[in-house]
C-alpha positions in Angstrom: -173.8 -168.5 144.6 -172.6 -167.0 141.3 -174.2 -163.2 142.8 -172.1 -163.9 146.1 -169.0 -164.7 144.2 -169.3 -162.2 141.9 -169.9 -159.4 144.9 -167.4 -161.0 146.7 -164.9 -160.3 143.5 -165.8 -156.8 143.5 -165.0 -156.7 147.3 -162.1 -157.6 147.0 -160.9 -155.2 143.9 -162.1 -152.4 145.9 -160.7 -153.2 149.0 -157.1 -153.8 146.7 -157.4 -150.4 145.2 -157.8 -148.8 148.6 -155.1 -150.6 149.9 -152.7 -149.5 146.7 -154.0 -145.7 147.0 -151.9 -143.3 149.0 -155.0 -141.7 150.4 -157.4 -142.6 153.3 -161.3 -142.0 152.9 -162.1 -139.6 155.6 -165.4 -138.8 154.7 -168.1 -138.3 151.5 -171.5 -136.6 151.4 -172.5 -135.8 147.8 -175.4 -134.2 150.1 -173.6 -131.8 151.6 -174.7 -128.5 150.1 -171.5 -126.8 149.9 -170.7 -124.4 146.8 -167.7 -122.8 146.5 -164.1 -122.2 144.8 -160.2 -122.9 146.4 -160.0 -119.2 147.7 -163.0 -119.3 149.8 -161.4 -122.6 151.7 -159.4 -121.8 154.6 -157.8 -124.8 157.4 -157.2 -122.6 161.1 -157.2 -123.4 164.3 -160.1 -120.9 165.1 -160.7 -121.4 169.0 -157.0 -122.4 169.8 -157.4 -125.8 170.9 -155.2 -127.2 168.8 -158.0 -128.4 166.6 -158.0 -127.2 163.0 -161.5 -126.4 161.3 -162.7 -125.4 158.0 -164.2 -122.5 157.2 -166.2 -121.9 153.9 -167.5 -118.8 152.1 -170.5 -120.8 150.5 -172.2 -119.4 147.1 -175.4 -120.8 148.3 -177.6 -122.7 145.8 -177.4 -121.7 142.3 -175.7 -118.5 143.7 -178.2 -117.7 146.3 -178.2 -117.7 149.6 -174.6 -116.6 150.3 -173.2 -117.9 154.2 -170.6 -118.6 156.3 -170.1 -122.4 157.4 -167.4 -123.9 159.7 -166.8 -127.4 159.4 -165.3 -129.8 162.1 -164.8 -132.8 160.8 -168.0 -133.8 158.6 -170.6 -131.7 160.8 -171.4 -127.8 160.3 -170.0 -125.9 163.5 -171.5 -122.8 162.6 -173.4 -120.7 160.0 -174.4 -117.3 159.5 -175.7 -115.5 156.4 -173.5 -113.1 154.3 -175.2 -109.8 152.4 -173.8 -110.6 149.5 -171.4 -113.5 147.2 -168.0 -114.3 149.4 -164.8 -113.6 147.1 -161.9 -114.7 149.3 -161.3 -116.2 152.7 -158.5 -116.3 154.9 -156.9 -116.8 158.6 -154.6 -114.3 160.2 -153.3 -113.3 163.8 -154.6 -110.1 164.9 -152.3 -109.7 168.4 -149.5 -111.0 170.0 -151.0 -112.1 173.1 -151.5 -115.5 174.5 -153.3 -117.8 173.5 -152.3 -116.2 169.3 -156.4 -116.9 168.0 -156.3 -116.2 164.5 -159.3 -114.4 163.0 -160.7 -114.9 160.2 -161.5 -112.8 157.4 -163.8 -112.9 154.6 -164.2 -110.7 151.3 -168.2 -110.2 150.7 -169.0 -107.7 148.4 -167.2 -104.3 148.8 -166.4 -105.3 152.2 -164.1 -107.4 154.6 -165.5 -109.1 157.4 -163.5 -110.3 160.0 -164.6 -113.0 162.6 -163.0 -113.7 166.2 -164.0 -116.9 167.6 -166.5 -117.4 165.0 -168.5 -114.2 165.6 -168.9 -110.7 163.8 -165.6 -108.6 165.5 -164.7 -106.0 162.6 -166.2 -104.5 159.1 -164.1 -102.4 156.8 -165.7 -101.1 154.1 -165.3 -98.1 151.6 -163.9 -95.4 154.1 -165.8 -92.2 154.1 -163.4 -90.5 157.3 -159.5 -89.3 156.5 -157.6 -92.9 156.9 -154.7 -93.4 159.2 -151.8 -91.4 157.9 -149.5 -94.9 158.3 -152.2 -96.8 156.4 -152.9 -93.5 153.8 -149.3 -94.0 153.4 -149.0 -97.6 152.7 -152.2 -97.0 150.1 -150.3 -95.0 148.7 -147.5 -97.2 148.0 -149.9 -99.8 147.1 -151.5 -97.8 144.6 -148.5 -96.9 142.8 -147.7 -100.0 141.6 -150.3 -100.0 138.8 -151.4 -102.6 136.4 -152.5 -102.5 132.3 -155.3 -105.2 133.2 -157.3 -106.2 136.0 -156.1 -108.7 138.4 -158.2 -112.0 139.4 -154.8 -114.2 140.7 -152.0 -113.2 142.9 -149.1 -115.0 144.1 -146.9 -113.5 146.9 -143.0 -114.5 148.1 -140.9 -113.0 150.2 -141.1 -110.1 152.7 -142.4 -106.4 152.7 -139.8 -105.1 154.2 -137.2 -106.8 152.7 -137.5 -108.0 148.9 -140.9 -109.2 147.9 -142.2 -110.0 144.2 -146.1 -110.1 143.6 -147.1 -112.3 140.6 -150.5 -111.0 138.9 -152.4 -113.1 136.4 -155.1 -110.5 134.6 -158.3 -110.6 132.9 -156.4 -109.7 129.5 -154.5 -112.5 129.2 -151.2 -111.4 130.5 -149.3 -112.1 133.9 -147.3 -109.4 135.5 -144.6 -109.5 138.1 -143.6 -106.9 140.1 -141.0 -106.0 142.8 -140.4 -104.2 145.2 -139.5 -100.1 144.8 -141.3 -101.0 141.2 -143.9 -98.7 140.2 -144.5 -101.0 137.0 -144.5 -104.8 136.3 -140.9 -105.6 135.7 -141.7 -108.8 133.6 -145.2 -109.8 131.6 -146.0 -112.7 130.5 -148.3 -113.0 127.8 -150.3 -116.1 127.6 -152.3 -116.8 124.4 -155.8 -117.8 126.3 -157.2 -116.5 129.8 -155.8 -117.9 133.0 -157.9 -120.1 135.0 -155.5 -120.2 138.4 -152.0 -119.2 139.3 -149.8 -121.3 141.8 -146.4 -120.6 143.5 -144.3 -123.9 144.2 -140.1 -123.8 144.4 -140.1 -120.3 142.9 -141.9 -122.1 139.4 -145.5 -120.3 138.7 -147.5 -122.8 137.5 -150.7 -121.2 135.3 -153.5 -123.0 134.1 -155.1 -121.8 130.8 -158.8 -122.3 129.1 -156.6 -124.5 126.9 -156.2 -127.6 129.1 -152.6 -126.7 129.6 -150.4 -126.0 132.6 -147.0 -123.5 132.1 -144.3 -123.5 134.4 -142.7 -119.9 134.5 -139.5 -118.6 136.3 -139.9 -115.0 137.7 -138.3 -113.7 135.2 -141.0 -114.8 132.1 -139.3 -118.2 131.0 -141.4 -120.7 130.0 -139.8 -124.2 131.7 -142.3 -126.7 130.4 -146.2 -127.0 129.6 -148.5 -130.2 130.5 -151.6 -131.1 128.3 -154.9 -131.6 131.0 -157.1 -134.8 129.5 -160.0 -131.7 130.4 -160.9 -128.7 130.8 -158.9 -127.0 134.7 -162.0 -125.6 136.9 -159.8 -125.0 140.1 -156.1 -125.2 141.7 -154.7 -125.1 144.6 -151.0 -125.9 146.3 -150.5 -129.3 147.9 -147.9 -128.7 150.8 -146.0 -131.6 152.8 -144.1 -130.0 155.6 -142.7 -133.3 156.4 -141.2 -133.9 153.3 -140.6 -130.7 152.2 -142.5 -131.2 149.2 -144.6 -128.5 147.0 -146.8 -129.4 143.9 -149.5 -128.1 142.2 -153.1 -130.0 142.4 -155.2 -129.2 139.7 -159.0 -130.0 139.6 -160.4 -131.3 136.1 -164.0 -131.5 134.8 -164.0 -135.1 134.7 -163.7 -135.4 138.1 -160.2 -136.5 138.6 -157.7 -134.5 140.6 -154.0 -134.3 139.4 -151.1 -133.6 141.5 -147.8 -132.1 139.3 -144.5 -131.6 141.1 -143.0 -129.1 138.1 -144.2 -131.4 134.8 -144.0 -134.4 136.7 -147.2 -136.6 137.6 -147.1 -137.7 141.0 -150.9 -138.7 141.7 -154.3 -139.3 140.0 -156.9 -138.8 142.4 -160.8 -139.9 140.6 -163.8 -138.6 142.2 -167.6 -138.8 141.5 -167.7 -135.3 139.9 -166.8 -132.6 138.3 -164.4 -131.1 141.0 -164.9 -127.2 142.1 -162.3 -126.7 145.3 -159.4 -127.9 146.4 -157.9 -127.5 150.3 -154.9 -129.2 151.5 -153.5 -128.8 154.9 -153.9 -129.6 158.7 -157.3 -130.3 159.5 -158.7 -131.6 163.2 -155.4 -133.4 163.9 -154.1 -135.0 161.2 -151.7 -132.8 159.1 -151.8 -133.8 155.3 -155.7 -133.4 155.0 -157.1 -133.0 151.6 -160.6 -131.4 151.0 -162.7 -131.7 147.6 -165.7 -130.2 147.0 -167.5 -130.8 143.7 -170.0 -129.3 141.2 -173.3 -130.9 143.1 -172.7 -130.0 146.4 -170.6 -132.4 147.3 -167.6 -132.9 150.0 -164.8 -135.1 150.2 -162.5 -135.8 152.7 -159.1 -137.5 152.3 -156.2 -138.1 154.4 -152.9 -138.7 153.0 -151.3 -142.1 154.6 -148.0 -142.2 156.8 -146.4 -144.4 154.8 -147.7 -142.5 151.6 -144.4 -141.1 149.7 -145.3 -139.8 146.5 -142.7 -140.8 142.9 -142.4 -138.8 140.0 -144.4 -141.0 137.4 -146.3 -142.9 140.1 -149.8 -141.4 138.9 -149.7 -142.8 135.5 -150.4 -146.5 135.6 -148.8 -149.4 133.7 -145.0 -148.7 131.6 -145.0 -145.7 129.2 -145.8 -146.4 125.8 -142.1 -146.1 124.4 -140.6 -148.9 126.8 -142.4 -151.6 124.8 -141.1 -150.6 121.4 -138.1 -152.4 120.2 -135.1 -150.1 119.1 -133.6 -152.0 115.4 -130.2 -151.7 116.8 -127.6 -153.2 113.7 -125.0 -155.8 114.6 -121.4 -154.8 115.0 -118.7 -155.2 111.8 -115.3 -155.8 111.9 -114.7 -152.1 110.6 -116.9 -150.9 113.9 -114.8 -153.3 116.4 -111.6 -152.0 115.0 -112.1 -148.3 114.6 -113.0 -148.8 118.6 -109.9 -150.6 119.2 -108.0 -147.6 117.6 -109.7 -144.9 119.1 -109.0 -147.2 122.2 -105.3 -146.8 122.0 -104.8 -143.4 119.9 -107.4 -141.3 121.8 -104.5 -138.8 123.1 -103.3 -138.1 120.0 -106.3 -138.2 118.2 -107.8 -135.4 120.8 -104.6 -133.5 120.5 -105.2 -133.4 116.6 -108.7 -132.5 117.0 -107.7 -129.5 119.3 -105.1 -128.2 116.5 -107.2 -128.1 113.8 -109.9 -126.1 116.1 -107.7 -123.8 117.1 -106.4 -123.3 113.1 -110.0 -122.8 112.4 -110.6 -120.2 114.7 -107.6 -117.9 114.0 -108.9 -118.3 110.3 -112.3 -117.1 111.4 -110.9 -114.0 112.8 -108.0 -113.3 110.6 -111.1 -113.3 107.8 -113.2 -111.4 110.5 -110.3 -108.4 111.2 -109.9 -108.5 107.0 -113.6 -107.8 106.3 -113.7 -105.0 108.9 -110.8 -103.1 107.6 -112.3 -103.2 104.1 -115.5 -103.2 105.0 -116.6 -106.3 103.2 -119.6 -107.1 105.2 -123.0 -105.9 104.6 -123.6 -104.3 108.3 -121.4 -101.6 109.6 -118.9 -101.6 112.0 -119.0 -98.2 113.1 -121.3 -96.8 115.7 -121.2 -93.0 114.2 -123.0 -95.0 110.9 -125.2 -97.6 111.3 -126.2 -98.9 108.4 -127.1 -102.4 106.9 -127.0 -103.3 103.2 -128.9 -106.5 101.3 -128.8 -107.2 97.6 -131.4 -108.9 95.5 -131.4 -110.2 91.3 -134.1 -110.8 89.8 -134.4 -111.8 85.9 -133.0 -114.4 83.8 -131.4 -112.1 81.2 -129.5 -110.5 79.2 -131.1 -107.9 81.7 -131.3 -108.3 85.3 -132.7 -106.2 88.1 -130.5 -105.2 90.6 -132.5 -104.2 93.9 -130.4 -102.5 96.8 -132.1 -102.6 100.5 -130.3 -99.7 102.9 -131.6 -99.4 106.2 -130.3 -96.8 108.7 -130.3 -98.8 112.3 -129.9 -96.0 114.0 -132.6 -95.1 116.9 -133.1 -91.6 116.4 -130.7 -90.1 114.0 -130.8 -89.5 110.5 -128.3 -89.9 108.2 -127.4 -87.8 104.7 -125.0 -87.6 102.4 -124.4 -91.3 101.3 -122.8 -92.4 97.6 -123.7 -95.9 95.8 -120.7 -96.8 93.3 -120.6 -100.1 91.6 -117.4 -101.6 90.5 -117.9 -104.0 87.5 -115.8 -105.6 84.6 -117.0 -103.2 82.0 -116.9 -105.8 79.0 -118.9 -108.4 80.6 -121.9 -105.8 82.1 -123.2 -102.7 81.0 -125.1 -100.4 83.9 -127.2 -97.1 83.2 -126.0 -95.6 86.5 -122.7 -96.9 88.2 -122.9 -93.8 90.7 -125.4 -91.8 92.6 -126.7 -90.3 95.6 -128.3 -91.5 98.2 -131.3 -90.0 99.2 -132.0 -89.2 103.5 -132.3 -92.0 105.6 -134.4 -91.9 108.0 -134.4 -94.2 111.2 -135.6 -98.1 111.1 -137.4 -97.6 107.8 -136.1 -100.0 104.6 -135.1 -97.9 101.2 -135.0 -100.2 98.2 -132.6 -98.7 95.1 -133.5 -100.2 91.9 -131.1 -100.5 88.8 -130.8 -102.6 85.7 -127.7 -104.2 85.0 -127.2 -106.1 81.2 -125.3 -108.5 80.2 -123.0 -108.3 77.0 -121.4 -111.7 76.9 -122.7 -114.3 75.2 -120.4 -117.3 76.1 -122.3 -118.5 79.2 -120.0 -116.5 82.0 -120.8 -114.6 85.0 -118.6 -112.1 87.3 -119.0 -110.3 90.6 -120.2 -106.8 90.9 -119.1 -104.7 94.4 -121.2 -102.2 95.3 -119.2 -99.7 97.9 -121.7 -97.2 100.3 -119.3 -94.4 100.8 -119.5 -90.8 102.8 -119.1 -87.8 100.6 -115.8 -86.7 100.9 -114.1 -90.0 102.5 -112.4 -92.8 99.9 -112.8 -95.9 102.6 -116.3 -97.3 102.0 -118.5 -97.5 104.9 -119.7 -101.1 104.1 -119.6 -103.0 101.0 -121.5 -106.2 99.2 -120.3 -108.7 96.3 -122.6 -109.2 94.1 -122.5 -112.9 92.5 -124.4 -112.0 89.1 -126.0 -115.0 87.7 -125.4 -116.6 84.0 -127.9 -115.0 81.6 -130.2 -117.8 80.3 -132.3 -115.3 78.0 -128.8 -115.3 74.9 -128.5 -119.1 76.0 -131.8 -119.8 74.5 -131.9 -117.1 71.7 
């Protein structure tokens, strides 16, 4: 009796956590022999019926025994063997006529295959005969826009003919985004680890990286937000809801769970027996939202998603977050806090009017100060294009005698500049300096020139001044740019 109840509890948890899930249980065979990855998975409705199948570039054992199967439903349709590993699969229409068959084509070796109602039609390969001169000429075009790595993920929106961008992910690391009438990438991104997979969803590239991690990118580079994977990402795919016009990004992990992102969002946890390999999502027999697993042993999993099934940001995370249980030490409210509301209360005009004032005082002061260090040059960058030039001082010591360390730097691009003066200005009774003008030697583009002099102190009461030091151009009396100097108290007399 306690074995029956016991079962019966089991049961009944099961039968609970099916009925909570937002998925159906089509079908399981950890049997069924199938080894592959998400770009060798492709839904189509190959005879035109109306029936979708699934067609499968399968590895083959331990990388042997390459083939291709076509699934309907749980049973194999059809097989035949492939000459060499399948790289990529996919379903395209080949005519305009009625009934529109699509055909399917497969990447084995260096050659596409392409299949018309599941037998051989077509074989490109290599071509050793002159090409078409339309095709020659869209090669040509293709070839053009060249790469600095080699590409293993694409991602494609828009149109040829109109404005198209084409997302690469590469072997070294970066991802590269080209457009259209671009020759070269017009944005990389550089990611600090190799890709594992590259997904399109509302305009956001999602990239999954060796470390656990999923980026969101704009087109443009941006990062938008990263997600750290509980393991390591083994395959992703794009999960598609037509009905709802939802996109998001499923990502299979090596513990055997399946995750399901819209942006940074966690939508759905999805635990299966193994490590998962594939992912598939899309009209398949008749039932629209169909979602096929395959996993590191072989095995295949079917899932449908349910009707009534409407996924919530949050929803695959069970239980509260962490943070909701933690009690925020809020302090009471005084007398001083109730009143100083009851005053902002009735004086907010005026207090916002008053506020406003002073911000406006402040900012004429910020560029009556701004317009007076421009006209003197009192700033240690220049203001004029025809001299770029960018001045930092440094003391070191602790005295009488300091070092005084001048850091020019030309900013120019290409030009050189020559014919600069140094002159320090100085109260002659408090500091004493070996050199208070001299030449500057040629500066020569982006590199840093440090000038060294020694500057000593002669007062021995404890005070300290400010030396100017004035860049000028031989022959002109306005400085190009000018520093002030606060000179520290000499501690070396204080201790004598």
């Amino acid at each position: 009796m306690a074995a029956a109840s016991s079962s019966d509890s089991e049961g009944g948890r099961a039968e609970s956590s099916e009925a909570s899930s937002k998925w159906l249980d089509a079908h399981y065979d950890p049997m069924a022999n199938i080894h592959t990855f998400s770009a060798c998975l492709v839904l189509a409705d190959l005879h035109g019926d109306g029936e979708y199948k699934l067609a499968v570039g399968d590895l083959g054992p331990s990388g042997r025994q390459p083939c291709l199967k076509v699934l309907k439903g749980p049973t194999v349709l059809a097989e035949s063997a492939l000459p060499a590993l399948p790289a990529a699969a996919a379903a395209f229409l080949m005519g305009q006529h009625e009934p529109r068959t699509p055909a399917l084509a497969l990447a084995s070796g260096p050659c596409v295959y392409v299949y018309k109602n599941l037998r051989p039609y077509f074989k490109f390969s290599l071509p050793q005969l002159p090409p078409n001169p339309l095709e020659q000429d869209l090669w040509n075009q293709a070839k053009e826009m060249s790469l600095p790595g080699v590409p293993v993920f694409l991602e494609v929106s828009g149109q040829f003919d109109v404005a198209f961008r084409l997302a690469a992910a590469c072997r070294n690391g970066n991802i590269y985004i080209l457009r259209r009438d671009c020759k070269r990438p017009k944005y990389c991104i550089e990611l600090s680890t190799q890709p594992v997979g590259l997904v399109l969803a509302h305009k956001v590239l999602v990239v999954g990286s060796t470390q656990d991690n999923l980026h969101g990118f704009t087109h443009k580079g941006k990062r938008l937000w990263t997600v750290h994977m509980p393991a390591a990402i083994l395959t992703m795919n794009l999960l598609e809801q037509r009905s709802r016009g939802l996109q998001a990004v499923m990502a299979g992990l090596a513990n055997g769970e399946v995750r399901i992102y819209h942006d940074k969002a966690l939508l759905n946890v999805i635990r299966t027996p193994d490590a998962v390999t594939s992912l598939c999502f899309g009209r398949y027999g008749r039932e629209d939202n169909t979602l096929i697993v395959t996993t590191r042993g072989g095995g295949l999993i079917i899932k449908i998603l349910k009707r009534t099934a409407v996924f919530a940001e949050g929803a695959g995370e069970v239980g509260p977050p962490p943070a909701q249980a933690m009690k925020l030490n809020v302090p009471r409210k005084t007398r001083l806090y109730v009143d100083q509301t009851l005053r902002e209360r009735e004086a907010g005009t005026a207090m916002h009017r008053t506020f406003q004032t002073d911000l406006y005082l402040l900012r004429l002061r910020a560029a009556r100060a701004y317009v007076r260090a421009l006209e003197s040059s009192l700033n240690p960058v220049s203001a004029t294009a025809r001299e770029p030039l960018k001045l930092h001082a440094v003391v070191q010591g602790l005295g009488p005698t300091f070092k005084l360390t001048l850091h020019l730097q030309n900013t120019s691009t290409a030009r050189p500049i020559l014919g600069l003066l140094v002159c320090f200005l100085y109260n002659e009774v408090l500091y004493a300096l070996p050199r208070a003008f001299f030449k500057v030697p040629l500066l020569v583009p982006g590199l840093n020139y440090p000038l060294e002099t020694f500057v000593e102190s002669l007062s021995d009461k404890g005070i300290s001044d400010i030396i100017k030091v004035l860049v000028l151009r031989e022959g002109q009396s306005a400085p190009l740019l000018s520093a002030h100097i606060n000179m520290p108290v000499s501690e070396g007399l204080a201790a004598a």
